[in-house]
PLY file of the C-alpha trace (Angstrom):
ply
format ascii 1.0
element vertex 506
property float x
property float y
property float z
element edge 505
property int vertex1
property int vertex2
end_header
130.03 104.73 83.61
131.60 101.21 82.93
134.04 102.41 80.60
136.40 105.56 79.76
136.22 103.70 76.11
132.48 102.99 75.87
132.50 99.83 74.22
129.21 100.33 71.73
127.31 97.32 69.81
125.51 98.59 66.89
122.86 95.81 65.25
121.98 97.15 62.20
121.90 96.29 58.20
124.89 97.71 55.66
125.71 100.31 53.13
128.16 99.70 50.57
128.99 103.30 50.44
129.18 103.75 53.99
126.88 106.53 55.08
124.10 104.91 56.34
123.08 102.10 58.56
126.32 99.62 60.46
128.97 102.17 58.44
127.62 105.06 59.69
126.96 103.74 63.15
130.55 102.46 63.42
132.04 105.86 62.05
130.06 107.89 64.61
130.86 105.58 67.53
134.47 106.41 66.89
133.75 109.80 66.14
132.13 110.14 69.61
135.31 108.36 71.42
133.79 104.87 71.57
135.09 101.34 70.24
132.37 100.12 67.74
131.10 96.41 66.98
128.42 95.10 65.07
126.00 92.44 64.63
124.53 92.75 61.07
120.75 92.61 60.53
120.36 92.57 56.74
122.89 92.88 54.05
121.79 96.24 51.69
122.33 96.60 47.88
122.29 100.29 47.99
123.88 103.76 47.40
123.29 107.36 47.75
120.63 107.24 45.03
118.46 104.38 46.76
117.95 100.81 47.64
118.19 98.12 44.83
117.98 95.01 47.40
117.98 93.47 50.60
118.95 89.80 51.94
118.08 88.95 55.54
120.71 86.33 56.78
118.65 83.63 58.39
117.58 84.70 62.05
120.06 82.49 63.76
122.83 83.53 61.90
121.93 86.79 63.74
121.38 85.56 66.96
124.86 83.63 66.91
126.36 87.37 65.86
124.55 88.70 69.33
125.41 85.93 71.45
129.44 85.73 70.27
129.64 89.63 71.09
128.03 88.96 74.88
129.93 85.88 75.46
133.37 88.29 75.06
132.72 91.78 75.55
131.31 93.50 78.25
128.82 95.85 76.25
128.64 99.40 77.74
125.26 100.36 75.18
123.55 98.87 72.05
122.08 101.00 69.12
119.22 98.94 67.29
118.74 100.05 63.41
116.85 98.44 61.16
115.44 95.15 62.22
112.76 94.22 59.27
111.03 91.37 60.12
109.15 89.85 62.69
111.57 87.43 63.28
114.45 89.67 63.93
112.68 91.57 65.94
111.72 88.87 68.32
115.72 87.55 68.41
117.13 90.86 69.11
114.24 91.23 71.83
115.06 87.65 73.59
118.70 89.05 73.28
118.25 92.15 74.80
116.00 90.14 77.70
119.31 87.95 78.28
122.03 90.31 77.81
120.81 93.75 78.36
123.57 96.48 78.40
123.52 99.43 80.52
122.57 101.85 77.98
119.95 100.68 75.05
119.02 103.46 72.00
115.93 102.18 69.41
116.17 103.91 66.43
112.82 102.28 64.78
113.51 101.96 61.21
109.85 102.09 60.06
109.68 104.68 57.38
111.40 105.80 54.29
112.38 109.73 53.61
110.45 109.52 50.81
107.61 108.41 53.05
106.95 104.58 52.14
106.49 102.57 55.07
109.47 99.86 55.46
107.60 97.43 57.92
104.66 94.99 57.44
101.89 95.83 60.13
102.96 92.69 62.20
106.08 93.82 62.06
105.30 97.21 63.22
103.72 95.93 66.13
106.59 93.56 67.13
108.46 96.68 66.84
106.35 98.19 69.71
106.57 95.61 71.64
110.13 95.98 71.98
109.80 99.38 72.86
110.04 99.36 76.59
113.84 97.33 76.67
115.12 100.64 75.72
116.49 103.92 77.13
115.89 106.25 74.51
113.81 105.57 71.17
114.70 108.33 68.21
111.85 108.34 65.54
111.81 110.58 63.00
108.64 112.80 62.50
106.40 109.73 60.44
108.16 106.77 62.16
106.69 108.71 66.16
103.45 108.90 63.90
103.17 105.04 63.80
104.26 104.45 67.15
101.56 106.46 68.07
99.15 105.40 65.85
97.91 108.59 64.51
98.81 110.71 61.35
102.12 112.66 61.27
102.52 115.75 63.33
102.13 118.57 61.28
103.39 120.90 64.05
106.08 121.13 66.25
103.71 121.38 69.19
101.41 118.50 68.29
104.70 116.33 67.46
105.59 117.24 71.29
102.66 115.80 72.63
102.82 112.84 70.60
106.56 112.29 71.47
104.74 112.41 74.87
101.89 110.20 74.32
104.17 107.09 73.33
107.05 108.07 76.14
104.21 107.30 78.51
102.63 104.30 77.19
106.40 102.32 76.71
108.02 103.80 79.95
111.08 105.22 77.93
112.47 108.84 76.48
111.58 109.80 73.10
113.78 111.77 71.20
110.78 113.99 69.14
112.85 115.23 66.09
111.92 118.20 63.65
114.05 118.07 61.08
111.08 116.65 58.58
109.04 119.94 59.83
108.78 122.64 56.67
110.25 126.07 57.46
114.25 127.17 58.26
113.98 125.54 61.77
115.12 122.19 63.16
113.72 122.07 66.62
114.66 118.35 68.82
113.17 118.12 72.19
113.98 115.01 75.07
110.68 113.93 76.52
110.47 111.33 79.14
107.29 109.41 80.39
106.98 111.76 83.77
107.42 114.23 83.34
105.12 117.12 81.71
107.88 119.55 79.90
110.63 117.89 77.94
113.79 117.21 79.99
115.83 119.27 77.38
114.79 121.55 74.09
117.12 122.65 71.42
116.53 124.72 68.28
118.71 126.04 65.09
118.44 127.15 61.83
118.13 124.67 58.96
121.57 123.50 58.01
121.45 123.74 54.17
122.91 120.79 52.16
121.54 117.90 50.26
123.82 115.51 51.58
121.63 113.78 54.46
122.09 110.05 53.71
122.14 108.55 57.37
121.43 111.34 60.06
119.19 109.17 62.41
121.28 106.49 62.05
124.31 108.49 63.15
122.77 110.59 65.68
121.50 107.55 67.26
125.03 105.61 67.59
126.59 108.98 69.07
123.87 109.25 71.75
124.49 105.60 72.78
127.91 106.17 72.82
127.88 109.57 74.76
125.67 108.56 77.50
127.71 105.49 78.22
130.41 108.25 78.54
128.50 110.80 80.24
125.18 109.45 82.01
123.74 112.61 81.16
120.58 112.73 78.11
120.73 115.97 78.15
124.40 116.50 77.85
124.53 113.45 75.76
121.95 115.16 73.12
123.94 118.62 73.42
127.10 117.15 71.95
125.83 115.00 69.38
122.97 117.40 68.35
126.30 120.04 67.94
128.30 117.62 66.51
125.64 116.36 63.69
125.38 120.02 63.06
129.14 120.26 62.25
128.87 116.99 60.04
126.29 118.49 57.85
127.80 121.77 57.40
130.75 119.73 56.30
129.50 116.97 54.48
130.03 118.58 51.15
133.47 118.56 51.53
133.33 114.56 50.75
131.69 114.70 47.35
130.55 111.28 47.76
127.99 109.61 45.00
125.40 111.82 43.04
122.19 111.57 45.06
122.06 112.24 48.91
125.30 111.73 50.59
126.86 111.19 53.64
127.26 114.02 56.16
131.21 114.28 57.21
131.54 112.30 60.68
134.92 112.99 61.42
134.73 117.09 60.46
136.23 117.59 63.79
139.22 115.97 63.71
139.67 116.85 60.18
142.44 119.55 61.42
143.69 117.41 63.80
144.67 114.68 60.66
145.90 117.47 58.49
148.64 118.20 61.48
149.69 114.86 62.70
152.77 114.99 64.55
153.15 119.02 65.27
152.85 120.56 68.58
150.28 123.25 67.79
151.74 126.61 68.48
148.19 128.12 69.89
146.69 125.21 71.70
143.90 128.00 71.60
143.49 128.26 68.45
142.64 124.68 67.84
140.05 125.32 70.54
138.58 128.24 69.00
138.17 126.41 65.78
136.51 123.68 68.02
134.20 126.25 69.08
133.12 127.43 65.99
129.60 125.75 65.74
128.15 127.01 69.09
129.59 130.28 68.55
127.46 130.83 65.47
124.57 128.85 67.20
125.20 132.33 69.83
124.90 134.63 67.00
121.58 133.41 65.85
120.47 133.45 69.13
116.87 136.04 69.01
118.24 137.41 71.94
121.36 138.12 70.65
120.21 139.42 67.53
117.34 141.92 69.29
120.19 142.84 71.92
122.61 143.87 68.78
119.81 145.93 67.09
118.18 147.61 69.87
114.67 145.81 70.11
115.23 143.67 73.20
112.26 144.45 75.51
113.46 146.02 78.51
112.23 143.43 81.08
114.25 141.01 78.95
117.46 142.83 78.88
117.04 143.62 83.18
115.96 139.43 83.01
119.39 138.61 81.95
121.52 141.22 83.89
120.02 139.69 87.11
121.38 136.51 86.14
124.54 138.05 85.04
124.63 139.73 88.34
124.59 136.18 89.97
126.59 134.17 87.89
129.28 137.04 88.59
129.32 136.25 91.94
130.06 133.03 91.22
132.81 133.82 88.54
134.89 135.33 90.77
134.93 132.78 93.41
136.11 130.72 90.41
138.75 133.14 89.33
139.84 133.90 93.38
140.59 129.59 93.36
142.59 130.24 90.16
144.43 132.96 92.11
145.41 130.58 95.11
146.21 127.56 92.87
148.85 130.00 90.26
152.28 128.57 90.10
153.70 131.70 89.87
153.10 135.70 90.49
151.83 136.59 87.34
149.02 134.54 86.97
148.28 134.98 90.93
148.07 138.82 90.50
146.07 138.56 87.15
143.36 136.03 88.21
143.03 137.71 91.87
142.77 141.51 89.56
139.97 139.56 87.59
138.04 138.98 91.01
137.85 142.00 92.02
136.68 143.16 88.95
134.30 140.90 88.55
132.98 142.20 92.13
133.20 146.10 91.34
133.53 147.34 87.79
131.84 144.42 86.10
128.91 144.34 88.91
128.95 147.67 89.45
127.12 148.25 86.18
124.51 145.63 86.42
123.25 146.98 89.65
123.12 150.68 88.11
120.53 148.99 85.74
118.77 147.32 87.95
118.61 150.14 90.02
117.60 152.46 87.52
114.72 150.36 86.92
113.64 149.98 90.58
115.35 147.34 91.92
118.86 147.66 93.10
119.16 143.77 93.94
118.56 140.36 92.37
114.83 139.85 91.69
115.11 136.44 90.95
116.36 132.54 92.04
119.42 131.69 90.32
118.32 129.94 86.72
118.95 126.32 86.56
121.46 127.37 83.96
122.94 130.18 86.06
123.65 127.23 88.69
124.67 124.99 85.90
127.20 127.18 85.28
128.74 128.70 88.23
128.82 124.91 89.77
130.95 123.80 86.60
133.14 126.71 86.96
133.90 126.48 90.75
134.30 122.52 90.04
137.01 123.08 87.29
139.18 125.43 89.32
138.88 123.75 92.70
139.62 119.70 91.71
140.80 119.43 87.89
144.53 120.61 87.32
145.10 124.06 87.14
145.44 124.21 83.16
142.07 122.45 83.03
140.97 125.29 85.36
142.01 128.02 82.87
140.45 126.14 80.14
137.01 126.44 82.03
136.98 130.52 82.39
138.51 131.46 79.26
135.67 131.09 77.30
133.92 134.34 79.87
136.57 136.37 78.47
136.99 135.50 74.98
133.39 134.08 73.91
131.91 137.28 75.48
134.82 139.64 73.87
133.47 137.76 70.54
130.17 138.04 71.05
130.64 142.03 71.96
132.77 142.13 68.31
129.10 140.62 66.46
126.69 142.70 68.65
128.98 145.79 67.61
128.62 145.26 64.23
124.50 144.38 64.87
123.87 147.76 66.53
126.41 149.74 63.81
124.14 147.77 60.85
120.99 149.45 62.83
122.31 153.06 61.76
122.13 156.24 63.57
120.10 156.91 66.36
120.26 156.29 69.87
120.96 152.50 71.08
119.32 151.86 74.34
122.17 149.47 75.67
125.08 151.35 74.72
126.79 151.50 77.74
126.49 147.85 78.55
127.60 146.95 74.89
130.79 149.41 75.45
132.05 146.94 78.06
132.56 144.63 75.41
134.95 147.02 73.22
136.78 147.88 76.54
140.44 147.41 75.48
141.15 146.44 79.07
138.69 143.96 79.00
140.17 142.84 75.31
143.70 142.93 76.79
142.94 140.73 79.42
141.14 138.03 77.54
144.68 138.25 75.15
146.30 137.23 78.39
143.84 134.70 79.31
144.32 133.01 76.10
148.46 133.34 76.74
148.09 131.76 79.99
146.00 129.07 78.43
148.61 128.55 75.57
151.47 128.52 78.17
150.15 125.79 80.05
149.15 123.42 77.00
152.67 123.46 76.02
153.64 121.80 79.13
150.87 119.63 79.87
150.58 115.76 79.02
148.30 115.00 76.38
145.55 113.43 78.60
145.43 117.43 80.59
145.25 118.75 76.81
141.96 116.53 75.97
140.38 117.30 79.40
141.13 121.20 78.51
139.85 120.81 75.33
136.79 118.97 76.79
135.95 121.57 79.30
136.54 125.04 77.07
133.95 123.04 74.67
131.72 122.52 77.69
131.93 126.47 79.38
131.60 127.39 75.52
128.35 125.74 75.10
127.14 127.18 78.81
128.38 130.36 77.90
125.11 129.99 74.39
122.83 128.32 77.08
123.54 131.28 79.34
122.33 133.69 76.81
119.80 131.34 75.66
117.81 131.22 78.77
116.72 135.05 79.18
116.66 134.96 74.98
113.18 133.45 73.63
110.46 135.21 75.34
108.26 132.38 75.54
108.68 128.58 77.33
108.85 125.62 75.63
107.20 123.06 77.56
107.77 125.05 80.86
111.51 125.22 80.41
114.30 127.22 78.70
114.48 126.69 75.38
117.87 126.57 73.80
118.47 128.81 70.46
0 1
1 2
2 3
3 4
4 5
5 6
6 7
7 8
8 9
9 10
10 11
11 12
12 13
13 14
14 15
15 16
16 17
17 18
18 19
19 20
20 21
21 22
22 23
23 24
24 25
25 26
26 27
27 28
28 29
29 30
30 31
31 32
32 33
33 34
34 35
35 36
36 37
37 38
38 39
39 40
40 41
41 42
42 43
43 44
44 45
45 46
46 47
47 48
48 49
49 50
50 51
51 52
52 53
53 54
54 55
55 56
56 57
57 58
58 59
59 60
60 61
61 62
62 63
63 64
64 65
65 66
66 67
67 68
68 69
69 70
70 71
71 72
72 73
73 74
74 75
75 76
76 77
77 78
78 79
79 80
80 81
81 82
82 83
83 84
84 85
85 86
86 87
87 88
88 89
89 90
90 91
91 92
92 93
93 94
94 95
95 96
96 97
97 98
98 99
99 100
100 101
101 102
102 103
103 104
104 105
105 106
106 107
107 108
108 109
109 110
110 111
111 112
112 113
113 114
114 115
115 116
116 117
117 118
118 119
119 120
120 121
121 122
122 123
123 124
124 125
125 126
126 127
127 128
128 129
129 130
130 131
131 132
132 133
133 134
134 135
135 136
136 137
137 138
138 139
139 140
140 141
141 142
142 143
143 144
144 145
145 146
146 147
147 148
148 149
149 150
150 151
151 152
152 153
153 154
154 155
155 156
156 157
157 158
158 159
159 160
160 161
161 162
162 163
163 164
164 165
165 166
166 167
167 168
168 169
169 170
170 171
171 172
172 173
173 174
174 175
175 176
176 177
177 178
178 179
179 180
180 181
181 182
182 183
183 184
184 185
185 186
186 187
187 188
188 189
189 190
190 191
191 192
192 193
193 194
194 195
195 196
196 197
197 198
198 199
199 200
200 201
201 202
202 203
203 204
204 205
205 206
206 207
207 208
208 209
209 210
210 211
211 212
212 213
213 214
214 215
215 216
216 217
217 218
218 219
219 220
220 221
221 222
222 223
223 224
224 225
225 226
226 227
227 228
228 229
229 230
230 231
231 232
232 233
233 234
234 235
235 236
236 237
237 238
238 239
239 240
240 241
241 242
242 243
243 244
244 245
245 246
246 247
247 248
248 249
249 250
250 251
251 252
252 253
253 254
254 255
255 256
256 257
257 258
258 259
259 260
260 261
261 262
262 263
263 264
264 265
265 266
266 267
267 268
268 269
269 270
270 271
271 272
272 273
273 274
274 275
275 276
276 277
277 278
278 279
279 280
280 281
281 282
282 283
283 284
284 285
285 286
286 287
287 288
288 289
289 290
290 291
291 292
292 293
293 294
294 295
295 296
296 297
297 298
298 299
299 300
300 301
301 302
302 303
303 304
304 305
305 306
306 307
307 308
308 309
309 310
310 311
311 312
312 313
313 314
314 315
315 316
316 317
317 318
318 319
319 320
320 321
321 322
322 323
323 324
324 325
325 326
326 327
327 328
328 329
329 330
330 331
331 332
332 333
333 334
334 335
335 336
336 337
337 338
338 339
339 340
340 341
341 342
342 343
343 344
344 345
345 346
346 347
347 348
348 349
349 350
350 351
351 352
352 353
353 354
354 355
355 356
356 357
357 358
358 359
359 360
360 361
361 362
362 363
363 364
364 365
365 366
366 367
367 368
368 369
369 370
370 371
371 372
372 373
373 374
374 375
375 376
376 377
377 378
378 379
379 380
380 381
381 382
382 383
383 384
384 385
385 386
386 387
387 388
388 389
389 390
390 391
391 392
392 393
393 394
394 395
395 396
396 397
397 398
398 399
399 400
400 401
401 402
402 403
403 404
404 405
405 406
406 407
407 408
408 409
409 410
410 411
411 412
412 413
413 414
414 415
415 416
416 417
417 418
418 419
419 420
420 421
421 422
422 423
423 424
424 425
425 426
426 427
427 428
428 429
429 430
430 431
431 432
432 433
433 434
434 435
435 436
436 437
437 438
438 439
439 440
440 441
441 442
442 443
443 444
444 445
445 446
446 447
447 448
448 449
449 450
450 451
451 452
452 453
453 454
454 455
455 456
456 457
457 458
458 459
459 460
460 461
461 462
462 463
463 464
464 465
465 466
466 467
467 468
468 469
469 470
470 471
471 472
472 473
473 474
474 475
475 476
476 477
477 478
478 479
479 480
480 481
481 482
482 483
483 484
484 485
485 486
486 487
487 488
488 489
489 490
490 491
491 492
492 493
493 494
494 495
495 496
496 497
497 498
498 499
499 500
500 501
501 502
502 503
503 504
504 505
């Protein structure tokens, strides 16, 4: 994109205490690696208990705000909050005809929590109007309900199609969010105006906390910000949808006001601030903590969970060792380029050992499945994610610098050693009897297969030392990025159904 820095313009109104609206925009803008300005909308008299008042500076004040950030800055993407009135809607709209950045994200501020609608119905339709200027517009569950002009989904399905039914009619992607659905889930789905299935579907449990003051507005300013990074929605949504997640989980930790507060933007670099100036003994261990989110979004994985206890259905279970069986192949071209690339004998032997491994003993006892069950060969096409991943892989160790390489196929030795460590205890919690994937969940436990992911992580640890810190961040970036393929790998075999016609992602 235009910028390693994305340089980010949130228009938006305040919040004295800083976890909602232009505060919370700003905070996840940095948190997301972008520089953050603002062009203020309304001025809020509020806290974490509610709103007391609001004063709308008069619209030209605004519109000299806009037009003194164009006039300087090139803008790399724009997140519009709450706009209010007719006539800010229709200055930020001339704006946006005039000065349109590359990336635009509409978070239409139409509805309370509590449910009271925020916009007069002029206003509301002004609001739709504006609709089509932008990339990506991120309702909640009653604000998509208005755009579409029908009552509130009160399923996850119908809220799909409606997400659907206004992507097509403005021409933009609709970020259909489920977090206002009742149950333990928080499904989010990325619908565009073509296409029939959403691009990209995600799904969780509930994160439990109080402290919500803010979400849309901050998962809105990191989604600008990372696809001015990225280009990617669907990578875009991945990280902040994970990164949200962490800020929730987190958020109590700030104990700020009495009634809903803030979630925790900066959780992530919490440990970072805590150990300013040292030179982290276990570079990996700052990247396993970094982990830590879509590890336990593996875990709760149905998949995962039926393949601990025994009840996967056996068409699932052979589903997934054909893709294993192919991504393996893959692998080990990955690990052979790690081989070449080694700067010294150690590493050469080791990564050239892994393979061959991958090749015979790893292979070997997918194929004795699938032959067992009929078919000694791969049944099907690679899965998008099975390509997804192999092609990062073979990308990392081929062009990125060798430590950057390592960082990219550690997480196949110690994500999958971890994952064996919570299936163990899955199948051991099922009690005596038989478990019909034994065998394949004793290659977990192997202790070569533990001792060489303790290597692995060595290597790793050895090369962060003597990298610069801009190889550090891009290792850091990529073990996050194989660690979240590695849970979309096991995703893809795990839910039994479609969402939409494509994977969906546990």
């Amino acid at each position: 994109m235009s910028a390693r820095v994305p340089r980010v313009l949130a228009v938006a109104g305040t919040d004295p205490t800083g976890g909602a609206g232009q505060h919370a925009d700003l905070k996840s803008i940095a948190a997301m690696g972008g520089y953050g300005m603002s062009a203020v909308t309304a001025v809020v008299v509020q806290n974490t208990v509610g709103v007391r008042a609001i004063h709308v500076p008069p619209v030209e004040f605004l519109t000299a705000q806009l037009e003194a950030v164009a006039e300087d800055v090139e803008i790399d993407a724009v997140k519009i909050g709450m706009l209010g009135s007719v006539p800010v809607i229709e200055a930020v709209t001339r704006w946006l005809g005039a000065h349109r950045p590359p990336v635009v994200v509409l978070d239409p501020v139409m509805v309370a929590t509590s449910g009271g609608r925020l916009l007069e119905p002029d206003a509301e339709d002004a609001l739709r109007s504006m609709l089509g200027l932008a990339d990506l517009i991120t309702p909640n569950l009653q604000e998509l309900a208005v755009l579409a002009g029908e009552d509130t989904a009160p399923s996850w399905e119908e809220a799909l199609a409606q997400g659907h039914r206004v992507a097509r009619a403005h021409g933009t992607l609709v970020l259909v969010k489920g977090g206002h659905l009742t149950g333990d889930r928080t499904p989010d789905a990325l619908v565009g105006p073509d296409a029939p299935e959403p691009l990209v579907a995600f799904d969780g449990v509930r994160v439990p906390t109080e402290n919500s003051h803010g979400t849309g507005c901050s998962l809105s300013s990191a989604l600008a910000t990372l696809q001015a990074r990225h280009g990617d929605w669907p990578r875009s949504l991945r990280i902040a949808r994970d990164w949200l997640r962490g800020a929730l989980e987190t958020s109590g930790e700030l104990s700020v006001g009495h009634g809903s507060g803030p979630v925790h933007h900066f959780h992530h670099v919490q440990h970072a601030l805590e150990t300013w100036g040292a030179v982290p003994e276990r570079f990996s261990d700052e990247l396993w903590e970094a982990s830590a989110a879509v590890r336990r979004e593996i875990e709760e994985l149905e998949f995962v969970r039926r393949l601990g206890d025994g009840r996967l259905e056996p068409d699932r279970f052979l589903a997934y060792l054909d893709q294993d069986l192919q991504y393996l192949d893959g692998y080990s071209r990955a690990l052979a380029l790690l081989a070449a690339r080694a700067p010294d004998e150690e590493q050469r032997l080791f990564f050239a050992a892994g393979a061959v491994s991958c090749t015979e003993t790893e292979a070997q006892l997918h194929r004795a499945r699938l032959q067992h069950a009929g078919d000694g060969g791969a049944r099907d096409e690679p899965a998008e994610v099975t390509r997804r991943y192999t092609t990062f892989l073979l990308a990392a160790t081929a062009a990125e610098p060798y430590p950057v390489g390592l960082a990219a196929v550690l997480p196949c030795y110690w994500v999958y050693a971890d994952v064996g460590r919570h299936l163990g205890e899955l199948a051991a919690a099922g009690g005596p009897g038989e478990h019909p994937y034994a065998d394949w969940l004793a290659t977990y436990a192997d202790e070569g297969f533990q001792e060489a992911t303790r290597t692995a992580r060595r290597l790793l640890d050895d090369a962060a030392r003597e990298a610069p810190a801009e190889v550090r961040e891009r290792m850091r970036e990529v073990f996050l990025e194989a660690c979240a393929l590695e849970r979309d790998f096991f995703a893809a075999p795990g839910t039994g159904r479609r969402l939409a016609g494509i994977d969906r992602i546990e």
